[in-house]
N, CA, C and O atoms as a CHARMM CRD file, in Angstrom:
* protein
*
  312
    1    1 UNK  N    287.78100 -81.30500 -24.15100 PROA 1      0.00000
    2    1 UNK  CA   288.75400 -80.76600 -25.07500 PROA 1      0.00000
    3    1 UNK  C    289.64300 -81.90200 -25.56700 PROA 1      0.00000
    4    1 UNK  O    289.90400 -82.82200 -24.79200 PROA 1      0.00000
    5    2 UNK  N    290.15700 -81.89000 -26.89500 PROA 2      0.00000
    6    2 UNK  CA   290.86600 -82.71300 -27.50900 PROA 2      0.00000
    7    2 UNK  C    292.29100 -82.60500 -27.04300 PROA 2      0.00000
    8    2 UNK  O    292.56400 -81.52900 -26.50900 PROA 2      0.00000
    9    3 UNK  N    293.12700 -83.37100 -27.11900 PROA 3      0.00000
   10    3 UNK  CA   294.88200 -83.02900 -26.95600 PROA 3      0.00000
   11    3 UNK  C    294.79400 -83.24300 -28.87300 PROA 3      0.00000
   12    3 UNK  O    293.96600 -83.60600 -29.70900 PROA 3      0.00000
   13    4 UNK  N    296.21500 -82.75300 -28.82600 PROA 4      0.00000
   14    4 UNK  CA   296.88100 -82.73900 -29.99900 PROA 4      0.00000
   15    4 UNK  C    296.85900 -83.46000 -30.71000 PROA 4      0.00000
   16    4 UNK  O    296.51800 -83.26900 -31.87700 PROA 4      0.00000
   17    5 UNK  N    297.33100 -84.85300 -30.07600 PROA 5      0.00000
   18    5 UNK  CA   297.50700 -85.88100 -30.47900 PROA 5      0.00000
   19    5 UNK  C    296.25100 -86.15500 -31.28100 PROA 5      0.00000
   20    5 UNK  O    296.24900 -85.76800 -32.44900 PROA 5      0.00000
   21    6 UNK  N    295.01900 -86.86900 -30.72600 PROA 6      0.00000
   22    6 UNK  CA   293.77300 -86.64400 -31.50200 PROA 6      0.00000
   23    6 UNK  C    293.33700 -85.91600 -32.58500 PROA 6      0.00000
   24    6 UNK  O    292.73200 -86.39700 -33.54300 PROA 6      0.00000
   25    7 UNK  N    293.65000 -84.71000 -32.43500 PROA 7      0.00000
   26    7 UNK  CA   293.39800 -83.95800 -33.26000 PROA 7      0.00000
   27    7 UNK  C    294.48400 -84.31800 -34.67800 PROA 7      0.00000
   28    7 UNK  O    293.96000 -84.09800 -35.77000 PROA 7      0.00000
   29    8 UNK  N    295.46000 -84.67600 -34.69000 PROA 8      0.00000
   30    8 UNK  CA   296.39700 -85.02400 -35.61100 PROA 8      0.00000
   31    8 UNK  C    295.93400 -86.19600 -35.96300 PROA 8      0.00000
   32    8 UNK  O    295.73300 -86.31100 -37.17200 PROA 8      0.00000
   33    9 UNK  N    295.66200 -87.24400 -35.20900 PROA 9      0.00000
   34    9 UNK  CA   295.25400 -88.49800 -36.03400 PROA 9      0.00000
   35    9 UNK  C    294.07900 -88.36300 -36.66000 PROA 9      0.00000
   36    9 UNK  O    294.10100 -88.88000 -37.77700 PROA 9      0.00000
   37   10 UNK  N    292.63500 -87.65900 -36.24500 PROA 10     0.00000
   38   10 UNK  CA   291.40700 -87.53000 -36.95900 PROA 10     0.00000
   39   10 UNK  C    291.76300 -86.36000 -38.63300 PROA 10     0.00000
   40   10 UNK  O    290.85800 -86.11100 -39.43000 PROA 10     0.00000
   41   11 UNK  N    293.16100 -85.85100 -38.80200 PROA 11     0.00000
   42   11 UNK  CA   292.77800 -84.59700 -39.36500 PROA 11     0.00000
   43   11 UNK  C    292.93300 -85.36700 -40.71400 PROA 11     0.00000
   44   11 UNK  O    292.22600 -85.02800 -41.66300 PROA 11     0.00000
   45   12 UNK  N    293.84500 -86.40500 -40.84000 PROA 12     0.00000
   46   12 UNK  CA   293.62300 -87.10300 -42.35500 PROA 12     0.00000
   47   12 UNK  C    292.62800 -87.91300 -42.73000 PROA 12     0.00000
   48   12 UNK  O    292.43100 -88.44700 -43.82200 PROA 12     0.00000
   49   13 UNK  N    291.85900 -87.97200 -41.47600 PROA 13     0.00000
   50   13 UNK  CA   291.02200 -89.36500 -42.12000 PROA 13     0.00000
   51   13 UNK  C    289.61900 -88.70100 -42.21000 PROA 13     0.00000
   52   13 UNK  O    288.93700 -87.89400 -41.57900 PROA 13     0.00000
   53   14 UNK  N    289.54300 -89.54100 -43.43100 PROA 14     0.00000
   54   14 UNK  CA   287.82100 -88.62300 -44.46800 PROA 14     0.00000
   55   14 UNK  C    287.04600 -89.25300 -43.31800 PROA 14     0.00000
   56   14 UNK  O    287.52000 -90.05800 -42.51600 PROA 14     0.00000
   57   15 UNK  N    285.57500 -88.70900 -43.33700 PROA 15     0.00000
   58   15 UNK  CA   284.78200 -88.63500 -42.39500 PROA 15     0.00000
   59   15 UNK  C    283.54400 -89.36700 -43.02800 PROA 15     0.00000
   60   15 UNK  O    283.23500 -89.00500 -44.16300 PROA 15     0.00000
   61   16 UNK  N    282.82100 -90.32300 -42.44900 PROA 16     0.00000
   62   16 UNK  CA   281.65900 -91.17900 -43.37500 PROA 16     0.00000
   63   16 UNK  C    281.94100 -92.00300 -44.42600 PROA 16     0.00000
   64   16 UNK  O    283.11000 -92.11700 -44.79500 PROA 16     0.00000
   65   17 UNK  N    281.03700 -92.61000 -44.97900 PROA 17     0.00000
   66   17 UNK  CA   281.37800 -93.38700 -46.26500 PROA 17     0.00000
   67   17 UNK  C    281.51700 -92.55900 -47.72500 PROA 17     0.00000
   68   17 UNK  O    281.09100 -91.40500 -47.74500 PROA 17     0.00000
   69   18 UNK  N    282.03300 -93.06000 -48.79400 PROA 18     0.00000
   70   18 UNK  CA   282.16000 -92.37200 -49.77800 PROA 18     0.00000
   71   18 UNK  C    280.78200 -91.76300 -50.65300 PROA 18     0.00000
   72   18 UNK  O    280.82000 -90.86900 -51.49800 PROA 18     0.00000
   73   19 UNK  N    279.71700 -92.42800 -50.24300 PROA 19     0.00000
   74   19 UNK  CA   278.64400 -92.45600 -50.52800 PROA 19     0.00000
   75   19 UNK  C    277.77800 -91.11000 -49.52700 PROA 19     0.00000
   76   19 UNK  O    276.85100 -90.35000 -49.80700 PROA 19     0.00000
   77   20 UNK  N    278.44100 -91.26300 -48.55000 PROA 20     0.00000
   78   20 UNK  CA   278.07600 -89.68600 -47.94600 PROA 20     0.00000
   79   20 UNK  C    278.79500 -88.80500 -48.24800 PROA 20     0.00000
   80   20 UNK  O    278.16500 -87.76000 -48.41500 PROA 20     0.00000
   81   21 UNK  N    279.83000 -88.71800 -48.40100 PROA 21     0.00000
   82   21 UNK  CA   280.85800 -87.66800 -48.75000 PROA 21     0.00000
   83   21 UNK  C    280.44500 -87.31500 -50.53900 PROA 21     0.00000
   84   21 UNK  O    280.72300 -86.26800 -51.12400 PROA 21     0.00000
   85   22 UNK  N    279.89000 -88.24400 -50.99500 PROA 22     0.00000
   86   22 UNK  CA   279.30000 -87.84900 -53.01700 PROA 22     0.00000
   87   22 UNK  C    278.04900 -86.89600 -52.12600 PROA 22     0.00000
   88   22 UNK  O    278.04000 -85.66700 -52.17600 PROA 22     0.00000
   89   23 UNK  N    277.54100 -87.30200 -51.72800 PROA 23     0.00000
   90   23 UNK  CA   275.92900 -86.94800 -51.05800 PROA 23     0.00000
   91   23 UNK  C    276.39100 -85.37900 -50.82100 PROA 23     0.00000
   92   23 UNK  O    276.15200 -84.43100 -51.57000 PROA 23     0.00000
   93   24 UNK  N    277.14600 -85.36500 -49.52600 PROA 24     0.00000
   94   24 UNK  CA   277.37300 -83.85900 -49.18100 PROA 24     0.00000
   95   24 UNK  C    277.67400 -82.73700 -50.20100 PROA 24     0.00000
   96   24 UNK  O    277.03700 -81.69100 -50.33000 PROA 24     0.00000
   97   25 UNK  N    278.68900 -83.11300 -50.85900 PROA 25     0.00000
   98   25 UNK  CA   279.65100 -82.58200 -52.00800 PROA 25     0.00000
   99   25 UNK  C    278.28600 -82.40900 -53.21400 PROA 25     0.00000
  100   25 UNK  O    278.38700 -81.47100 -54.00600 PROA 25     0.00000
  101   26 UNK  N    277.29400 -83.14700 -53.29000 PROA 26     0.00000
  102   26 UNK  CA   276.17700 -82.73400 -54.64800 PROA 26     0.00000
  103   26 UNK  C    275.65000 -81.87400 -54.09800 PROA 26     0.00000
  104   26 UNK  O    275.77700 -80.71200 -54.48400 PROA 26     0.00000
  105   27 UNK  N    274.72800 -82.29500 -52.77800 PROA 27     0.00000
  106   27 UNK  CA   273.70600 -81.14500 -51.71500 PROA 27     0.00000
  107   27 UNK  C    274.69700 -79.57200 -51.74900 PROA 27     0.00000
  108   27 UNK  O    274.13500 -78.50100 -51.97900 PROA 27     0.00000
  109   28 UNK  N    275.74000 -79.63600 -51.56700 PROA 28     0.00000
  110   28 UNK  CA   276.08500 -78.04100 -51.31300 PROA 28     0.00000
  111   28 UNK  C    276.51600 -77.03000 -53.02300 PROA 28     0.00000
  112   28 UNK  O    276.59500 -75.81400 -53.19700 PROA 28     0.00000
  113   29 UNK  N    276.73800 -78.35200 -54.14800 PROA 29     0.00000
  114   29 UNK  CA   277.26700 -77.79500 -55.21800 PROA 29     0.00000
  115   29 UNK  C    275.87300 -77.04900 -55.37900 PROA 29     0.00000
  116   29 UNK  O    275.67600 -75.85200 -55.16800 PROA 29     0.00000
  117   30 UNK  N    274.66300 -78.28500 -55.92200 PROA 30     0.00000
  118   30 UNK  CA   273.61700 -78.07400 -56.30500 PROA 30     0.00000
  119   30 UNK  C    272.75600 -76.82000 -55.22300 PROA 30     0.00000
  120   30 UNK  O    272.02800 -75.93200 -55.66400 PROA 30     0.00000
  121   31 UNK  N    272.99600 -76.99300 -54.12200 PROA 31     0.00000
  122   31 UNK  CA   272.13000 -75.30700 -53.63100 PROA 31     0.00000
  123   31 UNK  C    273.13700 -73.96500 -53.67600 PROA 31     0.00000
  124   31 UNK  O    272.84200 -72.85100 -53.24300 PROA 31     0.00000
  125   32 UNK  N    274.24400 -74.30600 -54.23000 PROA 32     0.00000
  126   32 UNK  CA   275.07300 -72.92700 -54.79000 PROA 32     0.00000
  127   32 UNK  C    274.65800 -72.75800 -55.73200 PROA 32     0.00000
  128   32 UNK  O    274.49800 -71.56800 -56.00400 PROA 32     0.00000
  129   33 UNK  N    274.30700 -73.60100 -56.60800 PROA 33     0.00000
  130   33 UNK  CA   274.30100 -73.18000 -58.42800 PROA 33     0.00000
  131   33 UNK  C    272.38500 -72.70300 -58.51300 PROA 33     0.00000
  132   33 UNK  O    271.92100 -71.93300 -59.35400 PROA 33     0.00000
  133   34 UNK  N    271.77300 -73.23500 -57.68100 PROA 34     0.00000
  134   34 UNK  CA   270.25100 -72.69500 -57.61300 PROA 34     0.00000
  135   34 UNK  C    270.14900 -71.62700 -57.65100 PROA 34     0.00000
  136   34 UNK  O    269.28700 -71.29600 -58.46500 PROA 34     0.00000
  137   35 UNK  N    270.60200 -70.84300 -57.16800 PROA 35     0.00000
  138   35 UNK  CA   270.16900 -68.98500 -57.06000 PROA 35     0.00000
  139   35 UNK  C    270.92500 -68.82900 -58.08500 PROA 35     0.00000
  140   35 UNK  O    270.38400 -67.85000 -58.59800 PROA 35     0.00000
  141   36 UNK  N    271.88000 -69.11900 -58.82100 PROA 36     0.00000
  142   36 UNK  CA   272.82700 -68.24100 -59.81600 PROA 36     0.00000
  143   36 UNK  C    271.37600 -68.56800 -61.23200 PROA 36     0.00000
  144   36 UNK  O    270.92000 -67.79700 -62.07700 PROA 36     0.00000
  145   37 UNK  N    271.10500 -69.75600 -60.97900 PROA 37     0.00000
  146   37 UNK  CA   270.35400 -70.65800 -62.35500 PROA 37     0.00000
  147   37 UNK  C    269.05500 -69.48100 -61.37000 PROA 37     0.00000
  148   37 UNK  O    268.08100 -70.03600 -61.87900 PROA 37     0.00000
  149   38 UNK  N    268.69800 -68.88600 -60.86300 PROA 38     0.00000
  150   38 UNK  CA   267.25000 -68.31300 -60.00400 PROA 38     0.00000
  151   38 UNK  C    267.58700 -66.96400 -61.39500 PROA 38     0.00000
  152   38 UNK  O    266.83900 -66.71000 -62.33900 PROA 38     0.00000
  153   39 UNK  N    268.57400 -66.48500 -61.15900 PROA 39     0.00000
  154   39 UNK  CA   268.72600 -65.16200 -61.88400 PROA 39     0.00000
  155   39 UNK  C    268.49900 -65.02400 -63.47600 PROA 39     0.00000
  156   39 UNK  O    268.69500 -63.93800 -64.02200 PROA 39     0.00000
  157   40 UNK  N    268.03800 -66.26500 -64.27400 PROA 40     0.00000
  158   40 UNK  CA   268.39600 -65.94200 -65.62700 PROA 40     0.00000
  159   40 UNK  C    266.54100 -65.63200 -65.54900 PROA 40     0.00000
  160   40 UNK  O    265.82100 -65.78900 -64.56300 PROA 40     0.00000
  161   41 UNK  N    266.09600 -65.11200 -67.07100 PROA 41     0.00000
  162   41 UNK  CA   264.86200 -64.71700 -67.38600 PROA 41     0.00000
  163   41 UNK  C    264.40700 -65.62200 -67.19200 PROA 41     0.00000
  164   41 UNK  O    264.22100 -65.69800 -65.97800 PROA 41     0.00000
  165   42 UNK  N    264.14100 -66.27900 -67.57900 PROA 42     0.00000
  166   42 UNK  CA   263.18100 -67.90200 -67.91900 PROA 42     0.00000
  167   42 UNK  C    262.68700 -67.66400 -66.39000 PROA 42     0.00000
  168   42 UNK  O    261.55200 -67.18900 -66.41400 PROA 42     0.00000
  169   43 UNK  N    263.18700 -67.84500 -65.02900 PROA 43     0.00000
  170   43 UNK  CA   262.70900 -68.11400 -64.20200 PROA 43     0.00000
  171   43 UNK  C    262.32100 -67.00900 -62.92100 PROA 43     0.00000
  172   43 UNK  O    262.21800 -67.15100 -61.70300 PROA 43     0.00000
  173   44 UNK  N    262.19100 -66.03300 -63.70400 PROA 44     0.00000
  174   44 UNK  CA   261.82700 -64.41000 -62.66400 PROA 44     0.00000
  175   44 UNK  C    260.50300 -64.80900 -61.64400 PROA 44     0.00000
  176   44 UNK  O    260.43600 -64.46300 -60.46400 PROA 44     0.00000
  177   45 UNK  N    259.86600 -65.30600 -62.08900 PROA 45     0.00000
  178   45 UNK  CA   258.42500 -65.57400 -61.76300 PROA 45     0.00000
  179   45 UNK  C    258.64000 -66.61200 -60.82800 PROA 45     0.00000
  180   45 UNK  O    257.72600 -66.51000 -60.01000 PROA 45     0.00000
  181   46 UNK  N    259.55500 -67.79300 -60.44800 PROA 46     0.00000
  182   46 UNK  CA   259.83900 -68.38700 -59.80000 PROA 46     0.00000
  183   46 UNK  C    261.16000 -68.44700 -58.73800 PROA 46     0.00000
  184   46 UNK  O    261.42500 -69.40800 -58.01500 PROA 46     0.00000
  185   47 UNK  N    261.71500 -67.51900 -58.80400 PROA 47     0.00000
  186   47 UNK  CA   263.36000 -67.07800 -57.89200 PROA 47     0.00000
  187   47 UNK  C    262.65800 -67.52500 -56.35400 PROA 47     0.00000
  188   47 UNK  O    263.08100 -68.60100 -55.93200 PROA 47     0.00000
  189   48 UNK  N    261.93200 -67.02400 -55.73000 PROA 48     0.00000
  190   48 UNK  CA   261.49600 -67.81400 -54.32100 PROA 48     0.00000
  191   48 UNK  C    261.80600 -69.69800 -54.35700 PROA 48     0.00000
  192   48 UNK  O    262.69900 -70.21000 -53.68100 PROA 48     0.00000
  193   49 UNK  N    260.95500 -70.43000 -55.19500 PROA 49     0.00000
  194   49 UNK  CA   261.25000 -71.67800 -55.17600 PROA 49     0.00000
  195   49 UNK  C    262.75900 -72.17900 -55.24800 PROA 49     0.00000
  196   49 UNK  O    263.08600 -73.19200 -54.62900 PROA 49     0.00000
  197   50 UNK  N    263.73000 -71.41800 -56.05400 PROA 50     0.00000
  198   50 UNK  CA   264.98500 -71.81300 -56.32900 PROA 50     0.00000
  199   50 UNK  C    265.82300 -71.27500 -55.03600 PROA 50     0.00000
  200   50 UNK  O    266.92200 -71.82900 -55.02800 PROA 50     0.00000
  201   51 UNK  N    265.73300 -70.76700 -54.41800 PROA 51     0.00000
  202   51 UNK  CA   266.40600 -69.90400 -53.28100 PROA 51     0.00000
  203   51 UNK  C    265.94000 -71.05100 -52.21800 PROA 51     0.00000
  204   51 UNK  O    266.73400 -71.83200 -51.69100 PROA 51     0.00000
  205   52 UNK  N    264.42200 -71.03500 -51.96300 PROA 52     0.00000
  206   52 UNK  CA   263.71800 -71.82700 -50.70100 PROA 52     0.00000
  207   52 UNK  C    264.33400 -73.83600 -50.74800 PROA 52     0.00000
  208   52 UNK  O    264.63400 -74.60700 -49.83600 PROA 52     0.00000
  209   53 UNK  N    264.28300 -74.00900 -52.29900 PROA 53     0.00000
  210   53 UNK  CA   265.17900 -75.39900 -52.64700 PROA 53     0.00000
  211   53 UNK  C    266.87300 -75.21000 -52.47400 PROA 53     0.00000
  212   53 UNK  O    267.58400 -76.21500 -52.45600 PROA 53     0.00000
  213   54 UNK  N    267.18300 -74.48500 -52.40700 PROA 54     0.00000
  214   54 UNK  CA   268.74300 -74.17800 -52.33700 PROA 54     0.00000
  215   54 UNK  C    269.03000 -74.51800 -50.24200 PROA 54     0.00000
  216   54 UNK  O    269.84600 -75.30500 -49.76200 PROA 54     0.00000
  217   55 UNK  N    268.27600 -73.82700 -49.64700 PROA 55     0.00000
  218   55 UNK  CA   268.08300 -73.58500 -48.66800 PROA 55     0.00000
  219   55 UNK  C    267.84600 -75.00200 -47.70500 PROA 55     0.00000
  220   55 UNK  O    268.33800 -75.19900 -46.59400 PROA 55     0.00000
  221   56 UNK  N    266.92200 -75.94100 -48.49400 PROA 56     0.00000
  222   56 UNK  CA   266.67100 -77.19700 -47.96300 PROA 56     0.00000
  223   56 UNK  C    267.77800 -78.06400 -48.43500 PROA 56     0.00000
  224   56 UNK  O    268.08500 -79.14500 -47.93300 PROA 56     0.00000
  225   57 UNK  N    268.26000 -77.57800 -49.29200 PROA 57     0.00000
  226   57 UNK  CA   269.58100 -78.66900 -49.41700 PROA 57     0.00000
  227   57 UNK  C    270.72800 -78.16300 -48.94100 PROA 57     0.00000
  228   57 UNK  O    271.72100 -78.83800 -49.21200 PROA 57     0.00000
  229   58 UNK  N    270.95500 -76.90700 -48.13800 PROA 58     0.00000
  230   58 UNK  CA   272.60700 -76.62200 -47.77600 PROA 58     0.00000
  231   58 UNK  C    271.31900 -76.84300 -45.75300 PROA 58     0.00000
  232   58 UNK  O    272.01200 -76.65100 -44.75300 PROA 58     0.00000
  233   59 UNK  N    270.27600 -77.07300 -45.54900 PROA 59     0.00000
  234   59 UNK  CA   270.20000 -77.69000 -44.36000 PROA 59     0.00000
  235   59 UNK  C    270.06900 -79.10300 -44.31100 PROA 59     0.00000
  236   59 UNK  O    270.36400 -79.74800 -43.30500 PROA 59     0.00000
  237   60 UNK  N    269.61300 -79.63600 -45.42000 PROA 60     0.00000
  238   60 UNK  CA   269.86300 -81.46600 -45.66900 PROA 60     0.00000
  239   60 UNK  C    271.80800 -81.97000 -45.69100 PROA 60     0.00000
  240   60 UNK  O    272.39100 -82.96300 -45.25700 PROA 60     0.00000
  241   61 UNK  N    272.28900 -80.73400 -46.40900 PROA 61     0.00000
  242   61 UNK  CA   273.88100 -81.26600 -46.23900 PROA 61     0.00000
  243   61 UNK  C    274.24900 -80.88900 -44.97100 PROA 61     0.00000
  244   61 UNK  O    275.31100 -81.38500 -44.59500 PROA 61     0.00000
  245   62 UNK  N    273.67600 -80.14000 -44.18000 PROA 62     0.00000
  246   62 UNK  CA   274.50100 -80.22000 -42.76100 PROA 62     0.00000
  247   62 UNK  C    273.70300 -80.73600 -42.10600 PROA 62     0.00000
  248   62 UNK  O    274.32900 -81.55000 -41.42700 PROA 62     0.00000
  249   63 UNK  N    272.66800 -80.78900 -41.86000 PROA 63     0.00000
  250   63 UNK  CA   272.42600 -82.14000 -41.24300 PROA 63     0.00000
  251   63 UNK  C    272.77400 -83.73000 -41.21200 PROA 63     0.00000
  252   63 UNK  O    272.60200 -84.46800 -40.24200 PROA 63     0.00000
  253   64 UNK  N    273.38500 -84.16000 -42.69000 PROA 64     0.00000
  254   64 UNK  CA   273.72500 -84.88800 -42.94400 PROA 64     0.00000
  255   64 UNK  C    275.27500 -85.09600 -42.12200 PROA 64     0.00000
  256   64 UNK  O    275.60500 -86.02400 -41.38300 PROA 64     0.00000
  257   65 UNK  N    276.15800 -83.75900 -42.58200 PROA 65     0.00000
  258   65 UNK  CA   277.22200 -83.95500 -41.93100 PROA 65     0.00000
  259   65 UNK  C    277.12600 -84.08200 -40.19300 PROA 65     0.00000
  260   65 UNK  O    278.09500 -84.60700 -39.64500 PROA 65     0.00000
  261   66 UNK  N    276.19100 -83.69900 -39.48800 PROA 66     0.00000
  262   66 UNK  CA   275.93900 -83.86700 -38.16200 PROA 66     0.00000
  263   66 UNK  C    276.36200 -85.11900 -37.78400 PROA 66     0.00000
  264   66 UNK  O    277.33000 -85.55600 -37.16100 PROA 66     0.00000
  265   67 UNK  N    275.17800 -85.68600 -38.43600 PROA 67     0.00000
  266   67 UNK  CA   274.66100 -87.09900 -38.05200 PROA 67     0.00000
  267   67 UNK  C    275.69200 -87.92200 -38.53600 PROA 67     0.00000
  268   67 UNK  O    275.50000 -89.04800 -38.07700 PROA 67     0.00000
  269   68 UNK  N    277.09300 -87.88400 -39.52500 PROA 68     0.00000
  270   68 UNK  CA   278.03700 -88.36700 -39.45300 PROA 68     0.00000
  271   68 UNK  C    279.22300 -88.41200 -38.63700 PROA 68     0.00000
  272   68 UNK  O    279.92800 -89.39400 -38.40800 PROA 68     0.00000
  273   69 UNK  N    279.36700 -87.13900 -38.19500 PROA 69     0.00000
  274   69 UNK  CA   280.23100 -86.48400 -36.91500 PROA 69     0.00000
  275   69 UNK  C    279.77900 -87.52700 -35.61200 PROA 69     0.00000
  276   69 UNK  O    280.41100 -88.43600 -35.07400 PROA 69     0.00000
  277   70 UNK  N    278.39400 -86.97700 -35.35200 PROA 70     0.00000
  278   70 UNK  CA   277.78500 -88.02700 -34.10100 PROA 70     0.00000
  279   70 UNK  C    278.05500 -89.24700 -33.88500 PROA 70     0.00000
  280   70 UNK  O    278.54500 -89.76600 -32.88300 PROA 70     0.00000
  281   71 UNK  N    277.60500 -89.85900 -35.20100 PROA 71     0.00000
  282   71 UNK  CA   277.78600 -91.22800 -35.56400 PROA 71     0.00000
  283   71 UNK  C    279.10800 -92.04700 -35.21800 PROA 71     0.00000
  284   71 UNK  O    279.16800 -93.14300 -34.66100 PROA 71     0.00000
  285   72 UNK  N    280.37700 -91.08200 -35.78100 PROA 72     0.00000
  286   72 UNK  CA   281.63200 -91.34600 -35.50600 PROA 72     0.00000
  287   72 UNK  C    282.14000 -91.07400 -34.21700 PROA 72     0.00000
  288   72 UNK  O    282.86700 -91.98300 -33.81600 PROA 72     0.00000
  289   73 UNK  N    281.94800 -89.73900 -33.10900 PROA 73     0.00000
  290   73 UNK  CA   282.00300 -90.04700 -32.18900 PROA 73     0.00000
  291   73 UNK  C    281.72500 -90.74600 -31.52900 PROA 73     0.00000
  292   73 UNK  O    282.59300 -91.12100 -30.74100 PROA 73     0.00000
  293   74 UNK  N    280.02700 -91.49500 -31.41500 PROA 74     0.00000
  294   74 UNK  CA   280.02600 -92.35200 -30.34500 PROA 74     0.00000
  295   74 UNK  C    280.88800 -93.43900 -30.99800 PROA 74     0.00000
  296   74 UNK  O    281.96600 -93.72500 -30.47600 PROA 74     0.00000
  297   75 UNK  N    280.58400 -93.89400 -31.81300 PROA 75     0.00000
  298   75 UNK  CA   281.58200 -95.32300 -32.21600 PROA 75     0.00000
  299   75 UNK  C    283.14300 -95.70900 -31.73600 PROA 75     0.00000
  300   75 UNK  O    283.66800 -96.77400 -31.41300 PROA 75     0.00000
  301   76 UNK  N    283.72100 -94.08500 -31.86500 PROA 76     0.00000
  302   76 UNK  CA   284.98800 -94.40900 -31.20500 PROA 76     0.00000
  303   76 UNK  C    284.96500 -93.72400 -29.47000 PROA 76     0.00000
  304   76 UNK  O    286.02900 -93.33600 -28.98700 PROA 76     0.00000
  305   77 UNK  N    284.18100 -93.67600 -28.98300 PROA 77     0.00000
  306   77 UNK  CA   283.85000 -93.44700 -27.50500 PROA 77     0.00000
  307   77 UNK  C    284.52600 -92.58600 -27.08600 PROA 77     0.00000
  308   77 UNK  O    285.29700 -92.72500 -26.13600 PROA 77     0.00000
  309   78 UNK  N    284.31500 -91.32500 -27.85900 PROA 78     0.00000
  310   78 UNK  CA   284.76000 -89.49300 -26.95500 PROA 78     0.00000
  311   78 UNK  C    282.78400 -90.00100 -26.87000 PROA 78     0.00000
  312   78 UNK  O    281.97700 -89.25100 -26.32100 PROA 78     0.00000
């Protein structure tokens, strides 16, 4: 368990490089906006692919965020 203290110093500071944090922030916009873009006509015949691609990218963005969390813990040795 964390004390306070910790928890107050980690709560301002961004997490990964800026280059992961663009990464995360596209992966979760882009598999929100997939199913809305799944619903227009043009793509009735295909709504599985846009849902199943939505799906691999909101588990590619948290996986991503994992492996940054991890990353940063061991480095600062919790």
């Amino acid at each position: 368990m964390h004390s306070e203290d910790d928890v107050q110093a980690t709560a301002g500071k961004p997490h990964g490089t800026a280059r992961e944090r663009a990464c995360i922030a596209a992966m979760v916009l882009l598999g929100g906006m997939l199913p809305v873009v799944a619903k227009l006509p043009l793509f009735q015949d295909a709504v599985w692919v846009f849902w199943l691609a939505a799906l691999a990218l909101m588990l590619g963005a948290l996986a991503l965020v994992v492996r940054v969390t991890w990353r940063e813990r061991r480095s600062s040795g919790h």
